[in-house]
SEKESE-558905 format. One record per residue (C-alpha): residue number from 1; x, y, z. Coordinates in steps of 0.25 Angstrom, whole numbers, padded with zeros to 4 digits. Example, Ala and Ser with C-alpha at 12.3 -4.5 7.8 and 13.67 -1.06 7.14 Angstrom:
# residues 2
    nr       x       y       z
     1    0049   -0018    0031
     2    0055   -0004    0029
//
This chain:
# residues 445
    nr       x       y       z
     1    0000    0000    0000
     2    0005    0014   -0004
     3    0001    0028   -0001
     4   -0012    0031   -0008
     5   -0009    0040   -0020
     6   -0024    0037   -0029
     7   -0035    0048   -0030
     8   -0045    0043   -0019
     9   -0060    0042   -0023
    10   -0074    0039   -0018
    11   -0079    0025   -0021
    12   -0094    0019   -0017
    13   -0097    0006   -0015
    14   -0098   -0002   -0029
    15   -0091    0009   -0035
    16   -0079    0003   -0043
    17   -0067    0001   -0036
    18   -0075    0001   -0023
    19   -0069   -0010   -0016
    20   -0056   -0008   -0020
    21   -0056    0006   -0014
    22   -0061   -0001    0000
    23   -0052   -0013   -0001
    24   -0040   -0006   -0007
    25   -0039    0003    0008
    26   -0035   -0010    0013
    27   -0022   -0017    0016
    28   -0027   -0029    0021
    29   -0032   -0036    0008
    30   -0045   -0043    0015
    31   -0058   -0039    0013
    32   -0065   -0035    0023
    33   -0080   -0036    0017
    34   -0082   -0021    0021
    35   -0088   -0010    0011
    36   -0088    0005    0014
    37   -0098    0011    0004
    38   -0088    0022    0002
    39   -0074    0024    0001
    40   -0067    0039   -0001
    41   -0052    0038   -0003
    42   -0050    0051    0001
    43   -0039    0060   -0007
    44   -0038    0070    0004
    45   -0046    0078    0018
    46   -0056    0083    0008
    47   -0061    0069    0005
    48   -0061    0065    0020
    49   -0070    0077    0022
    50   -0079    0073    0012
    51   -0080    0059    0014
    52   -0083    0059    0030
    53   -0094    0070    0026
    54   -0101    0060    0016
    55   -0099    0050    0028
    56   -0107    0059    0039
    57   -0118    0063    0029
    58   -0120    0049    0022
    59   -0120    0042    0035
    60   -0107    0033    0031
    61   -0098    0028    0041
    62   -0082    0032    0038
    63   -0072    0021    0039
    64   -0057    0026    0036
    65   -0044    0020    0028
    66   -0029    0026    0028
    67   -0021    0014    0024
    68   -0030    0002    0025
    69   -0021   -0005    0035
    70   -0031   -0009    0044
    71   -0031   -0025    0046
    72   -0046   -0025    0049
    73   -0050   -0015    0038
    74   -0056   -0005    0046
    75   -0059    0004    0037
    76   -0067   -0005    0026
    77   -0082   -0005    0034
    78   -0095   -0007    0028
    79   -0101    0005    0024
    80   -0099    0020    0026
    81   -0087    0025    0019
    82   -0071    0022    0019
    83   -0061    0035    0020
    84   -0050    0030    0013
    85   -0037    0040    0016
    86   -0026    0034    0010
    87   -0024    0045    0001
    88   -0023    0054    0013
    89   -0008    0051    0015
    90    0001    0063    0015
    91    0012    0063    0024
    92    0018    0077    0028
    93    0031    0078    0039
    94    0036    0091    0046
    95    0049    0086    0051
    96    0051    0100    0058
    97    0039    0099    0067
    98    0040    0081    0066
    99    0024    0081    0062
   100    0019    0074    0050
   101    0005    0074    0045
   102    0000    0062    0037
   103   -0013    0056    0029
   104   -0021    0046    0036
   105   -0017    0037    0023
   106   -0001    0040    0024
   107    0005    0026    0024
   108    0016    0024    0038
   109    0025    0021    0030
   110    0025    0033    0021
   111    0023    0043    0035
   112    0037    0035    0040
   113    0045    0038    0026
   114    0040    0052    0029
   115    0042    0055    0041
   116    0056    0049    0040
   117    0060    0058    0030
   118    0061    0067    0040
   119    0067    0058    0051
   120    0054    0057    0059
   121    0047    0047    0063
   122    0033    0042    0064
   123    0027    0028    0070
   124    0020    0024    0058
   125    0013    0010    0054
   126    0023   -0002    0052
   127    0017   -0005    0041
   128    0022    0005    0029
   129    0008    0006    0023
   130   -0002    0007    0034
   131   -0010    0022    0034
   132   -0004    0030    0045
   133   -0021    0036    0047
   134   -0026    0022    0053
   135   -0013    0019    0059
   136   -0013    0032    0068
   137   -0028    0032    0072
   138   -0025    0017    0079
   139   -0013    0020    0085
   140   -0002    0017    0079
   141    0007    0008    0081
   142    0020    0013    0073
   143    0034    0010    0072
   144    0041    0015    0083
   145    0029    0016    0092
   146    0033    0011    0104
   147    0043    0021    0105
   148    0035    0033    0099
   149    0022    0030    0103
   150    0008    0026    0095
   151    0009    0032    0080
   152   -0004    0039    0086
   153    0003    0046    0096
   154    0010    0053    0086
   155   -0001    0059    0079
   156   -0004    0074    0084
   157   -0015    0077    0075
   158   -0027    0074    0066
   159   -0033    0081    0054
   160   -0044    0072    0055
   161   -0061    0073    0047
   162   -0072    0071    0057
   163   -0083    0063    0056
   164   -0091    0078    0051
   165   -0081    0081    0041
   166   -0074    0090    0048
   167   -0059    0091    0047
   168   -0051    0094    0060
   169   -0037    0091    0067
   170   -0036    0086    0081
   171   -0024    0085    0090
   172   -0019    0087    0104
   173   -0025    0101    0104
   174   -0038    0100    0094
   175   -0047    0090    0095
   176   -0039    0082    0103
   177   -0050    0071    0106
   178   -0048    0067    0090
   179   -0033    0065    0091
   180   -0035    0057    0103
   181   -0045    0047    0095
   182   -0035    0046    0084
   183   -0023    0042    0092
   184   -0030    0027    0092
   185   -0043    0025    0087
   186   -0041    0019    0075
   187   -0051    0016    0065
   188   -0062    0020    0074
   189   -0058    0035    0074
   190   -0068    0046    0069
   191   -0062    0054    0059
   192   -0053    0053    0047
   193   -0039    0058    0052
   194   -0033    0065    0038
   195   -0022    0069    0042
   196   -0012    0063    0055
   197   -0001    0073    0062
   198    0011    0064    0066
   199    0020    0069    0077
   200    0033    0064    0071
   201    0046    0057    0079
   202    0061    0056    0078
   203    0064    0044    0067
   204    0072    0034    0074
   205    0086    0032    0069
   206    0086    0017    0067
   207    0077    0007    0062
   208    0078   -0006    0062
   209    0073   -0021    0066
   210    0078   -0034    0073
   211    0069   -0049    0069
   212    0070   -0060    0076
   213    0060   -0072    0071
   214    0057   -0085    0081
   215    0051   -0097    0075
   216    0037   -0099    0081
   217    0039   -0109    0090
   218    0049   -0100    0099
   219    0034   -0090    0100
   220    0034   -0093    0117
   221    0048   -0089    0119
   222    0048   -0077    0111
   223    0036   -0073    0114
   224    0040   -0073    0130
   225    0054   -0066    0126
   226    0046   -0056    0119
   227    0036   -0053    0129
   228    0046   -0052    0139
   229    0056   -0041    0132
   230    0045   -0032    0126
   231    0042   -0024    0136
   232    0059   -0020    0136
   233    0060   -0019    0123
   234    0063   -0004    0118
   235    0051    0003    0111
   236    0060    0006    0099
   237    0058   -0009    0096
   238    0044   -0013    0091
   239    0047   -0028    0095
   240    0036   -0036    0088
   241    0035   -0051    0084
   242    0028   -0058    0072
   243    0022   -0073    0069
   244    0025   -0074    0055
   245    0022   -0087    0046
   246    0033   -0082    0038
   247    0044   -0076    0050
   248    0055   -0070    0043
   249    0067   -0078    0041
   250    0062   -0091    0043
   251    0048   -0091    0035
   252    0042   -0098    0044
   253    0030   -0096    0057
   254    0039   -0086    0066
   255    0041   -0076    0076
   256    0047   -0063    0070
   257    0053   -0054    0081
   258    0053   -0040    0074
   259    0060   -0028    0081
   260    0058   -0015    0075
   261    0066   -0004    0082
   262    0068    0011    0078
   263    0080    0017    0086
   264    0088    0028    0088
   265    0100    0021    0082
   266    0103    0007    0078
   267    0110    0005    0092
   268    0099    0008    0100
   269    0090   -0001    0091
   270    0099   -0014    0092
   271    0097   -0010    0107
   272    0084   -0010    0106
   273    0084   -0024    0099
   274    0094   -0030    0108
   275    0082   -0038    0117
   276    0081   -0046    0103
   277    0095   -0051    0103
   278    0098   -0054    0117
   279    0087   -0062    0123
   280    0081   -0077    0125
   281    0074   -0080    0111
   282    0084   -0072    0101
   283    0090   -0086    0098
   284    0077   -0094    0094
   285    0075   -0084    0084
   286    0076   -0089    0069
   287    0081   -0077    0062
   288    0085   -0064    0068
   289    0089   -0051    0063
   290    0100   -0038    0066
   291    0094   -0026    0068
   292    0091   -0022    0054
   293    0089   -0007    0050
   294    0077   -0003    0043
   295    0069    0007    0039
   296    0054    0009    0047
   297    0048    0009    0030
   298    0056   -0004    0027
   299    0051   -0011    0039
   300    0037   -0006    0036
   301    0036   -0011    0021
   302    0044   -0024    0025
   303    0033   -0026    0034
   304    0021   -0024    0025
   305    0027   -0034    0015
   306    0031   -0044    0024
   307    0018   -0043    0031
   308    0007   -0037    0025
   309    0004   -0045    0012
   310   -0004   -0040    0003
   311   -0016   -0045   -0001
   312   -0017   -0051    0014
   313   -0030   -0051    0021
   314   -0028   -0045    0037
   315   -0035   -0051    0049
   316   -0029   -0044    0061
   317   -0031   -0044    0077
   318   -0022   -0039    0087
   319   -0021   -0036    0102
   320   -0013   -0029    0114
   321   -0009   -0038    0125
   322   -0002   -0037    0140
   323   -0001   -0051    0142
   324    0009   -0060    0150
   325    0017   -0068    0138
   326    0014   -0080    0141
   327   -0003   -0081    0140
   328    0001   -0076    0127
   329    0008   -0086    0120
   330   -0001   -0097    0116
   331   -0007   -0088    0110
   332    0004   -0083    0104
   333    0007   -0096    0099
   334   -0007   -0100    0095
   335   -0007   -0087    0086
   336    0006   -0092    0080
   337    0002   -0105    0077
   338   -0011   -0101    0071
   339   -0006   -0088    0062
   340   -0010   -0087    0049
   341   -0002   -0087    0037
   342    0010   -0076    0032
   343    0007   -0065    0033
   344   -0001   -0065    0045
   345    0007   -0063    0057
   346    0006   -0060    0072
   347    0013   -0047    0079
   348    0019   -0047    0093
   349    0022   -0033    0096
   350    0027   -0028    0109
   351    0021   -0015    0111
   352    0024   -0011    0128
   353    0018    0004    0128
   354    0031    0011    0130
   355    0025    0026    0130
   356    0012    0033    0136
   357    0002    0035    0126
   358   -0005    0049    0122
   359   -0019    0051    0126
   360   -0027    0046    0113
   361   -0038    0034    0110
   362   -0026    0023    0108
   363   -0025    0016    0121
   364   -0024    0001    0120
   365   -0010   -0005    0120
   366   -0001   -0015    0127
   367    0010   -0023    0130
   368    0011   -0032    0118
   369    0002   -0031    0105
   370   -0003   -0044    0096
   371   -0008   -0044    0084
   372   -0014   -0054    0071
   373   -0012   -0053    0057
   374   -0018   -0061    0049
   375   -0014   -0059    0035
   376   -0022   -0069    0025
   377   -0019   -0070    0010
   378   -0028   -0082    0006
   379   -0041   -0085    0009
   380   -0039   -0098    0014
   381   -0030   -0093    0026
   382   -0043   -0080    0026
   383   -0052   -0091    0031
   384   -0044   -0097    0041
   385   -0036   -0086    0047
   386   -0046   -0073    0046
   387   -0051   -0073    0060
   388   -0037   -0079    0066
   389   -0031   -0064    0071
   390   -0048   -0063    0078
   391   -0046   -0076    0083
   392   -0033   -0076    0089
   393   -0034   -0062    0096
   394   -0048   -0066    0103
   395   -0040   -0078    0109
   396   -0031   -0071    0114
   397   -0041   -0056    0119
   398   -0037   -0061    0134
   399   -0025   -0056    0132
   400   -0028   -0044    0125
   401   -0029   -0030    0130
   402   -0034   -0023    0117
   403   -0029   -0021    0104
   404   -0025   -0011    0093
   405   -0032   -0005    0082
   406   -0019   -0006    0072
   407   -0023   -0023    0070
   408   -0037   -0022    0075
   409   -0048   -0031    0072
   410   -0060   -0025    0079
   411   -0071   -0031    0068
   412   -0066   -0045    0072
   413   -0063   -0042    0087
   414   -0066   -0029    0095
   415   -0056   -0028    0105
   416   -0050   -0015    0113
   417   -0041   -0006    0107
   418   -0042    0009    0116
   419   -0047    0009    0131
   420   -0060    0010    0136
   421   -0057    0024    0140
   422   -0052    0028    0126
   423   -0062    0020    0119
   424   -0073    0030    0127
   425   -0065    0043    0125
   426   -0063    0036    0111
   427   -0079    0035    0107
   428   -0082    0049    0115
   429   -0073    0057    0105
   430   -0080    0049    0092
   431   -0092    0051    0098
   432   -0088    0069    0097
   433   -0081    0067    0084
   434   -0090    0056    0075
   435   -0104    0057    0083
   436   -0110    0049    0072
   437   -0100    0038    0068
   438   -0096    0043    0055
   439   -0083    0034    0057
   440   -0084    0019    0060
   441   -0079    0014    0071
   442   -0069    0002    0074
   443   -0076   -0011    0068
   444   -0080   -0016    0080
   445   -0088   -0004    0085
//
């Protein structure tokens, strides 16, 4: 997927090229049976104005679309009319003041090459193509995150069109109540944010990453080891594992221990990596690597093409947990035996909150974060494998203290993803700012 350079149009359901402009907003190649009965590419605010207008005088709900990354397909529902604002991508850095503005549609990778023209950084998506709009309204869990905090967090503003058609900007100072519903709710937020306005950070001076892949039948011991150092392990380092059918380096069912780290220095980086060298299952592993320089957009494409297949179809599930290790891992194990074929795969990521959090809607996190991917490429393994991801997380909700938004499944499985008290504040301001639902809701409501 590339930045969205075509003339945007209208289409009507039956109209030719219908359900290719429904279907096309999507990365995930499933169908999920939905029709709008109107989709607007819009080319610009102008558009956005117009179409939420026809939406509050015709009676049509509003569903939204920046870069179509949303494993359940959020925003393809039936009726009312799809925005799609992936022609809404310009990208705009002031390197004196460190601020950028960007278009709901603007790919992360794309914000990253921009930014780092000017030696800044941002905590964008890990996957290259994924729309920075819906990725900052469910939180953003960037590169660099633990360290820089939630890509949210960094957003000091909204141009955003209310549910009336009225265009206004909220921040800290105006329309406060707004930011603060942006900063998390996800695809349940009312209003079409047009244009985001990023605080920008220093660009770190090395990037790089250390592997490390285990064979599947060492899962108990590196799972304990793991469990164990997380909680020690510098929030440079994004420490996350992987079950892959096809592990790298020995193409078969494995454990991939991957470490990015972004660092003042390659010193301090091999430092920070240092707990993967010295430690009780380093020697189990079947393949390992040095630390290995690479660039943040290198890392991003490599993973989309080792991952994200096309033509795939998505089934996704995920959830935060503060458990004890050891509950956890038959289940872990019943997981890996039971995963479907490359490219799904299963992600371990040691998240350990590291910095307080701003005052905003996002407010669901833990120790350690679980999610499902089931990616699908015949029909066969469709039928056998659709409801897997569903299934295993219900098994395992004992354990669970919530989810997040990014890898949701809320049409398949509601579960909590903001506190009762954010949820409340939450509804109170939708209430003041969309009083007769123009925008849907999350799937489940």
């Amino acid at each position: 997927m590339h930045a969205t350079t075509s003339q945007g149009r209208t289409f009507s359901r039956g109209d030719p090229g219908f359900d290719e402009a429904v279907l096309g907003t999507s990365f995930n190649a499933r169908d999920p049976g939905r029709r709008p009965e109107v989709v607007v590419q819009a080319n610009d605010v102008f558009d956005v104005v117009a179409a939420v207008k026809r939406a509050g005088a015709t009676g049509m709900k509003v569903g939204l679309c920046s870069g179509g990354h949303s494993w359940a397909q959020n925003h393809i529902r039936n009726g009312g009319m799809m925005i799609d604002l992936s022609r809404l991508n310009h990208i705009s850095v002031d390197e004196a003041s460190r601020t950028a503005t960007v278009g709901p549609g603007a790919l992360g990778g794309d914000v990253d090459a921009a930014v780092q023209r000017h030696g800044l950084f941002f905590p964008v998506a890990h996957a290259y193509t994924v729309g920075i709009g819906g990725f900052l309204l469910q939180g953003g869990f960037g590169w660099n995150s633990r360290a820089v905090g939630l890509a949210c967090e960094s957003v000091v503003g909204i141009d955003v069109v209310l549910a009336d058609g009225r265009l206004v900007h909220a921040s800290e100072t105006e329309n406060a109540d707004l930011l603060w519903a942006a900063r998390g709710s996800g695809p349940g937020f009312f209003g079409v944010v047009v244009r985001f306005h990023l605080r920008l950070h220093k660009r770190p001076r090395f990037v790089g990453l250390k592997i490390q892949v285990f064979r599947m039948k060492h899962l108990e011991d590196v799972f304990r080891w793991a469990d164990r150092v997380g909680p020690s392990v510098s929030p440079k380092v994004e420490f996350q594992m992987v079950f892959n059918r096809k592990a790298m380096g020995i193409s078969a069912p494995g454990i991939e221990v991957v470490a990015p780290v972004l660092a003042d220095s390659r010193k301090e980086a091999v430092e920070a990596l240092s707990f993967l060298k010295k430690n009780e299952v380093s020697k189990k592993a079947s393949f390992s690597t040095p630390v290995i320089p690479m660039s943040l957009g290198r890392m991003m494409k490599t993973g989309e093409k080792t991952l994200f297949l096309k033509n795939t179809r998505w089934f996704a599930d995920n959830m935060w947990m503060d458990q004890p290790i050891e509950p956890l891992i038959p289940n872990l194990r019943r997981i890996a035996d039971t995963q479907p074929p490359h490219p799904s795969h299963i992600l371990w990521l040691n998240w350990n909150p590291t910095t307080p959090r701003t005052d905003m809607a996002f407010s669901v996190e833990d120790r350690t974060y679980l999610a499902l991917y089931a990616g699908l490429r015949t029909r066969e393994d469709e039928e056998r494998y659709r409801t897997w991801a569903t299934d295993e997380m219900q098994r395992m909700q004992a354990f669970s203290t919530g989810i997040q938004l990014a890898d949701e499944n809320l049409g398949n499985r509601p579960a909590k993803f903001l506190s009762d008290a954010n949820m409340q504040r939450l509804n109170a301001v939708r209430a003041a700012y969309d009083p007769t639902g123009v925008f849907h809701p999350w799937m489940d409501r």
